[in-house]
Backbone as CSV, one residue per row, in Angstrom:
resi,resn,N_x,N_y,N_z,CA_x,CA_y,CA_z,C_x,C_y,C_z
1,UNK,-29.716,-20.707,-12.439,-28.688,-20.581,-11.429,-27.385,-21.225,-11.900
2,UNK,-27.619,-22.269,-12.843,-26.224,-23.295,-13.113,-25.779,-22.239,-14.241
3,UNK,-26.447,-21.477,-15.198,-25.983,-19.964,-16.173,-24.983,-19.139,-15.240
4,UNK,-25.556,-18.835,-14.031,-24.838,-17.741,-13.589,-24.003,-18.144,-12.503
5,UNK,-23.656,-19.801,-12.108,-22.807,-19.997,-11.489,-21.506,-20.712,-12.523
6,UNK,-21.678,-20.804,-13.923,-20.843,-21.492,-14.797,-19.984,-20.022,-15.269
7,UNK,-20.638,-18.598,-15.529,-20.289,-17.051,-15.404,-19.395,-17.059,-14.337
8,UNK,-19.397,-17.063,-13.169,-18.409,-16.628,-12.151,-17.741,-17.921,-11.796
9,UNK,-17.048,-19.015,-12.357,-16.536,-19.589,-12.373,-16.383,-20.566,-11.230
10,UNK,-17.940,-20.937,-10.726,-18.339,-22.169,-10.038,-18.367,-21.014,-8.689
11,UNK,-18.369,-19.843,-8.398,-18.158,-19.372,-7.114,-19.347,-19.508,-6.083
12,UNK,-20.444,-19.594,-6.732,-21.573,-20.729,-6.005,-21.878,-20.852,-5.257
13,UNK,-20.907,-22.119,-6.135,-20.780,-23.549,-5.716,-19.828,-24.013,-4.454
14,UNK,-19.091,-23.009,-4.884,-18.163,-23.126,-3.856,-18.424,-22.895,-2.651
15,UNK,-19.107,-21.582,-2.210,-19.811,-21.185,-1.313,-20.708,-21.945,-0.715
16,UNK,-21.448,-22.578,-1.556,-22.615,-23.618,-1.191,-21.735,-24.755,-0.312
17,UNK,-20.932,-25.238,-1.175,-20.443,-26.178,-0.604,-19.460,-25.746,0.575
18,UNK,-19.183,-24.740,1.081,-18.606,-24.302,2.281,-19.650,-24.229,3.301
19,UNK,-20.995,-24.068,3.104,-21.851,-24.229,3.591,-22.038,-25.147,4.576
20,UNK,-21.982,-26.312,3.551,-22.092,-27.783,3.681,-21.025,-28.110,4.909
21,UNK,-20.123,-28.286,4.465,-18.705,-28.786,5.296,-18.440,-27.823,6.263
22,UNK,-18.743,-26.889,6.008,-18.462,-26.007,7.364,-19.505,-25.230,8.146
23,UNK,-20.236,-25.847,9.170,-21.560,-25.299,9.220,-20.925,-23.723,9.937
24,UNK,-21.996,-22.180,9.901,-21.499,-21.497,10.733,-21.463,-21.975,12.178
25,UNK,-20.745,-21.346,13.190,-20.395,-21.035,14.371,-20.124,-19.905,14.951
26,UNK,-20.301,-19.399,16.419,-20.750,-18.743,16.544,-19.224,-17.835,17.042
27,UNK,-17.925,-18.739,17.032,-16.565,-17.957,17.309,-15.776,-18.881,16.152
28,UNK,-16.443,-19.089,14.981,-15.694,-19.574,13.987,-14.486,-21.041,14.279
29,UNK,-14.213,-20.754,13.202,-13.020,-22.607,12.755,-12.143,-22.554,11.953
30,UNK,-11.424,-23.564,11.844,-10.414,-23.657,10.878,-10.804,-24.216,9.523
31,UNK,-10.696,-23.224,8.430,-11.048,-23.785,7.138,-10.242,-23.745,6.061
32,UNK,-10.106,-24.795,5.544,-8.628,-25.861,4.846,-9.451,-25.633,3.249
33,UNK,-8.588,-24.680,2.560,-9.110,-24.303,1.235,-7.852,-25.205,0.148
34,UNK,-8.282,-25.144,-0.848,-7.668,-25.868,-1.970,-7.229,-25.030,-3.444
35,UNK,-6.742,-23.957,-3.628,-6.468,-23.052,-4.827,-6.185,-24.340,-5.971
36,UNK,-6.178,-23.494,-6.599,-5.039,-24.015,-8.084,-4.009,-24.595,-8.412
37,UNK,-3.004,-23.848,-6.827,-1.796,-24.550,-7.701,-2.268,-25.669,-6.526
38,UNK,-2.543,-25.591,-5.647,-2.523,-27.223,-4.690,-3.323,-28.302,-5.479
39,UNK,-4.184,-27.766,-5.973,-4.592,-28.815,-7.012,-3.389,-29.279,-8.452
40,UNK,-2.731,-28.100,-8.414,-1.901,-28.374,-10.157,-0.579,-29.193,-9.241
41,UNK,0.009,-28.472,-8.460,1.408,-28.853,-7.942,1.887,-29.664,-6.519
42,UNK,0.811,-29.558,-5.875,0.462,-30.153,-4.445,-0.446,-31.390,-4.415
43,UNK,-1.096,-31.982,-5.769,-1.804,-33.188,-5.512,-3.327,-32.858,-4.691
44,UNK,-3.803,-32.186,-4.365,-5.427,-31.900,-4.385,-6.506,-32.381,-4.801
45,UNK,-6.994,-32.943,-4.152,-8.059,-33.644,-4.756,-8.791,-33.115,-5.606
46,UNK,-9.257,-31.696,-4.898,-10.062,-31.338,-5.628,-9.757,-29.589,-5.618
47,UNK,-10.696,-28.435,-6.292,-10.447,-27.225,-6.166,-11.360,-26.751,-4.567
48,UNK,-11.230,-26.274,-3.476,-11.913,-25.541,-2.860,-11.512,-24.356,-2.450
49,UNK,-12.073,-23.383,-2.974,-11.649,-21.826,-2.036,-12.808,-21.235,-2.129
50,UNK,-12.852,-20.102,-1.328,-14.110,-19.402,-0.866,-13.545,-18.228,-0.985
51,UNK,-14.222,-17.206,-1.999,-13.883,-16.528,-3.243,-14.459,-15.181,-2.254
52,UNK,-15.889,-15.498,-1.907,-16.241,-14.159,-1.312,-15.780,-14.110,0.617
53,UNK,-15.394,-12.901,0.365,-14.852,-12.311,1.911,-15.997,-12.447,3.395
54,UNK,-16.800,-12.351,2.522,-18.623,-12.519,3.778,-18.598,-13.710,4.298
55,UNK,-18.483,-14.824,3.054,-19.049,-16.157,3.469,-17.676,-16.715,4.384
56,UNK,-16.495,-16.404,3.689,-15.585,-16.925,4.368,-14.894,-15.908,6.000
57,UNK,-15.771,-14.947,6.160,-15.540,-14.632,7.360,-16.909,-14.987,8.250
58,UNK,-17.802,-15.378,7.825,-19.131,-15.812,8.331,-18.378,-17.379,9.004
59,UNK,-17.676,-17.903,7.883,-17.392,-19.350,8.122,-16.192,-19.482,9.106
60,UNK,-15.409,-19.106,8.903,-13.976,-19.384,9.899,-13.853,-18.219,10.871
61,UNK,-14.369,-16.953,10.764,-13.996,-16.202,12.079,-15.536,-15.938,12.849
62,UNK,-16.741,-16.828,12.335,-18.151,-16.604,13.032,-18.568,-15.648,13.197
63,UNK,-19.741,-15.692,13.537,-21.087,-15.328,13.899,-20.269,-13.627,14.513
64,UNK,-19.564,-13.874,15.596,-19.529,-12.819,16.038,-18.831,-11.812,16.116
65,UNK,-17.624,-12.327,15.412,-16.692,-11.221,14.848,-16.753,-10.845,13.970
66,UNK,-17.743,-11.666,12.869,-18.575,-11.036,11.563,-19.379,-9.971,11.520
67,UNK,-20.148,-9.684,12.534,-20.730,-8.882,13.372,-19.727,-7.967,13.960
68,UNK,-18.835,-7.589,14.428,-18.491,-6.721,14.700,-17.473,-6.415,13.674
69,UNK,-17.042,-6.800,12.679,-16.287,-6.607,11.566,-17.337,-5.362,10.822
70,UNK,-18.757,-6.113,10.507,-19.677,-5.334,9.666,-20.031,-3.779,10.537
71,UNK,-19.900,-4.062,11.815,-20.470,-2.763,12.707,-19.451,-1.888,12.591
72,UNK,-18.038,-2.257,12.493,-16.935,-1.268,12.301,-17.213,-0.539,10.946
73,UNK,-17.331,-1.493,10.319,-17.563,-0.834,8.653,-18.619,0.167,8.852
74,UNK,-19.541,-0.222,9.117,-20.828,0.771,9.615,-20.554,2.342,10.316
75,UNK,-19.816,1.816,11.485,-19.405,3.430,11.892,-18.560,4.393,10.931
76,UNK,-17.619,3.533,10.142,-16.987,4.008,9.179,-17.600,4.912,8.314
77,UNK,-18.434,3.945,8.072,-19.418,5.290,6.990,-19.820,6.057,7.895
78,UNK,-20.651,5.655,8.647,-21.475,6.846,9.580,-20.227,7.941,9.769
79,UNK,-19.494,7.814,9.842,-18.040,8.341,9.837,-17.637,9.696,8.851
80,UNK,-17.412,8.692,7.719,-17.276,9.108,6.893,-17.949,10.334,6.402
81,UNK,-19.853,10.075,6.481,-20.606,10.802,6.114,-20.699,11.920,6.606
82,UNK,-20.740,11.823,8.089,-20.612,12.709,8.976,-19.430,13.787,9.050
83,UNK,-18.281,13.486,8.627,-17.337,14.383,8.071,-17.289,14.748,6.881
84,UNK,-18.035,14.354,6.156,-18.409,14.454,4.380,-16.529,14.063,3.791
85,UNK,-16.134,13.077,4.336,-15.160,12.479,3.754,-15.255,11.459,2.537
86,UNK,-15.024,12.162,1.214,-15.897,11.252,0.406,-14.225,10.182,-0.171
87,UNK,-13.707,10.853,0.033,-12.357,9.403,-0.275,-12.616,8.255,0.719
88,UNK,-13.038,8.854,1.740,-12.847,7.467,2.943,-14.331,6.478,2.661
89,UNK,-15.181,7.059,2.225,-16.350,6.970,1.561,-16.290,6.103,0.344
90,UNK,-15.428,6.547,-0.133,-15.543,5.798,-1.771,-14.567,4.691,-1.678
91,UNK,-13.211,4.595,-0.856,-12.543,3.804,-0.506,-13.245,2.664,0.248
92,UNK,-14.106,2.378,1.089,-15.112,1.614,1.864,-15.616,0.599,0.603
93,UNK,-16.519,2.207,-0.282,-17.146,1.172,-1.026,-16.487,0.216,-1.576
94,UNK,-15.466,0.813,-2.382,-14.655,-0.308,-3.174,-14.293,-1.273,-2.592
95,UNK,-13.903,-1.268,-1.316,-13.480,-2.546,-0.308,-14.255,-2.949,0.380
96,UNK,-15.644,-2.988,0.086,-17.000,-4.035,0.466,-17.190,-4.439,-0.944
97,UNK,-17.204,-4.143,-1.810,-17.753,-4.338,-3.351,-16.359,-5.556,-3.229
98,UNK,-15.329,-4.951,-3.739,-14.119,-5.942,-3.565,-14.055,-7.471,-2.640
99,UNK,-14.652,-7.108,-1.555,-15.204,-8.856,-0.599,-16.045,-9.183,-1.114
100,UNK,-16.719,-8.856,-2.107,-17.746,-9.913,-2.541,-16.820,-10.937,-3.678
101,UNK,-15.731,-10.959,-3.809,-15.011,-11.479,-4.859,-14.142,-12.065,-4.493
102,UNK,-13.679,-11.391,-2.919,-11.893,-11.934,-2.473,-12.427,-12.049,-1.184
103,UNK,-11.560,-12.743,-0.484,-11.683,-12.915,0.833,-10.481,-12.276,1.696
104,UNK,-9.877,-11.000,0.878,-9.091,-10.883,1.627,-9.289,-9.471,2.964
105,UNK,-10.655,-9.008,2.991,-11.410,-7.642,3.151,-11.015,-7.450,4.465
106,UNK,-10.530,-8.262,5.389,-10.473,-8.090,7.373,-8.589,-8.515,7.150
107,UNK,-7.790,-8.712,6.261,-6.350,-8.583,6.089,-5.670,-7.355,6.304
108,UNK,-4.997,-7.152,7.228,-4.024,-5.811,7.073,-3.166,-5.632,5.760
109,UNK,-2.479,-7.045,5.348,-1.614,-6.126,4.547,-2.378,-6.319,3.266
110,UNK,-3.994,-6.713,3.108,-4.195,-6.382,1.799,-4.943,-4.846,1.748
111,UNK,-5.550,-4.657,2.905,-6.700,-4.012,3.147,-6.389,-3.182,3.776
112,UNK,-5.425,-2.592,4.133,-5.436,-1.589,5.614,-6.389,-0.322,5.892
113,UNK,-7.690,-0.107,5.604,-8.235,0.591,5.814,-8.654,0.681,7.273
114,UNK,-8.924,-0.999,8.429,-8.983,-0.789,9.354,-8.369,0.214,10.239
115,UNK,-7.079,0.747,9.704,-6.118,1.213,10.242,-6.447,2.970,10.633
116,UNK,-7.579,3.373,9.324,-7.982,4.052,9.271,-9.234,4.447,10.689
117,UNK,-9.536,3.691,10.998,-10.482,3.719,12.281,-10.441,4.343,13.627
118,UNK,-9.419,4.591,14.367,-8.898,5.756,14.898,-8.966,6.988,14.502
119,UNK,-8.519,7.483,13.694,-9.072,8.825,12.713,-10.069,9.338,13.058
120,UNK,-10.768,8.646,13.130,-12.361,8.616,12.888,-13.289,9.418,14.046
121,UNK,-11.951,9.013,15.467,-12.594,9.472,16.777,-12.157,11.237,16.796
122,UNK,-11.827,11.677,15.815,-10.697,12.741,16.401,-11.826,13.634,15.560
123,UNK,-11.727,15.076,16.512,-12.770,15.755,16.707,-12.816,16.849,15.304
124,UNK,-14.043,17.198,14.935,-14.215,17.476,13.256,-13.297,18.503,13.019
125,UNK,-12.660,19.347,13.821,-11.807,20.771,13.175,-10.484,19.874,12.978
126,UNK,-9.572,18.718,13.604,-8.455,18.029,13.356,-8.772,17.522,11.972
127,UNK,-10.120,17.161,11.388,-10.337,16.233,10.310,-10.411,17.241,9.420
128,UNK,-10.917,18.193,9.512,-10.653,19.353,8.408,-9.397,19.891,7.883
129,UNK,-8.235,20.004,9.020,-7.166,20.002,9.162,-6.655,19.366,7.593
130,UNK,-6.910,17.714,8.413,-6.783,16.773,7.726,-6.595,16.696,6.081
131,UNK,-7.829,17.130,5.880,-8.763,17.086,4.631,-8.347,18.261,3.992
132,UNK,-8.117,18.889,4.122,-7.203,20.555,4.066,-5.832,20.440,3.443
133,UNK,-5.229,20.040,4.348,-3.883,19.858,3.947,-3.211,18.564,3.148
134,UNK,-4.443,18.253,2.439,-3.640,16.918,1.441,-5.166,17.360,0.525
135,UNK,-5.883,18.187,0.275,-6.922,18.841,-0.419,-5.802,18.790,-1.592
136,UNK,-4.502,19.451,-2.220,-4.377,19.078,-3.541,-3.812,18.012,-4.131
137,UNK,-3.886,16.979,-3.217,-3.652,15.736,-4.097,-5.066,15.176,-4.876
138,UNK,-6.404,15.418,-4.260,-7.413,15.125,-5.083,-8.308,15.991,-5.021
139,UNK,-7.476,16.988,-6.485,-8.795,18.435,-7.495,-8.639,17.509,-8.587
140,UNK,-10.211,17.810,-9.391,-10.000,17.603,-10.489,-10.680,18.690,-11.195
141,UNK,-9.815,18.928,-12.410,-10.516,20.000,-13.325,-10.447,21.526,-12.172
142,UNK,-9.736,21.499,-11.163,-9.127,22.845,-10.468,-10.863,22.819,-9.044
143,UNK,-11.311,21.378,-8.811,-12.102,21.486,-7.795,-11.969,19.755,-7.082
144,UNK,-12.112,20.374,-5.703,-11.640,19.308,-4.614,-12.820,18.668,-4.589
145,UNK,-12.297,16.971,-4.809,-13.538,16.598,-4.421,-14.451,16.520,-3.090
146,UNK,-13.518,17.232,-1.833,-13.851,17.239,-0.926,-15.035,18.502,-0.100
147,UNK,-15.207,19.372,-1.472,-16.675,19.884,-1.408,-17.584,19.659,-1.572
């Protein structure tokens, strides 16, 4: 475990130790992280940040908006699938794969896919529409990936 937490550059540890100091709750807290430069230029004791998007929305926004963060994502796909929208599909993935690294995954201006969630309600011939009329921004090799 100390191999593959010395590989991702103590991210852990870090986690672990957010653990520690910040137990979960069930409508979250305020959690006081420590980057680089507050350690290089700000006097920091020490390094703390919480690298993955899960733990640090588990930790400061809780139990239960973590939960409904993950259930949105969920309909999304169900969403997604259900319209065979495979950009909105493949876009998801990358931005769950991506929170396992950053914490920035429930941010508007890093993430705005939430934004995308409305869309979602609007009935399948508007989404074809949709999917239709921006169909040639992604062919490849003279076929949409949206077949």
């Amino acid at each position: 475990m100390k191999l593959i937490n010395s590989l991702i550059t103590n991210r852990l540890y870090c986690a672990h130790l957010a653990f520690i100091r910040y137990p979960i709750k069930l409508f979250g807290q305020n959690v006081v992280m420590y980057g680089n430069s507050a350690v290089t230029y700000r006097g920091a004791s020490e390094y703390f940040f919480i690298d993955s998007g899960y733990v640090y929305s588990l930790i400061s926004n809780g139990i239960m908006l973590t939960i409904v963060i993950l259930l949105i994502y969920s309909f999304m796909y169900q969403r997604a699938c259900y319209h065979n929208n495979k950009m909105l599909f493949i876009w998801i993935t990358v931005t769950l794969l991506f929170a396992m690294i950053n914490d920035c995954w429930i941010l508007l201006r890093y993430n705005p896919i939430i934004l995308a969630l409305p869309t979602l309600f609007e009935n399948k011939i508007e989404m074809k529409y949709i999917t239709k009329r921006f169909k040639f921004c992604f062919t490849i090799k003279g076929e949409s990936i949206f077949n």
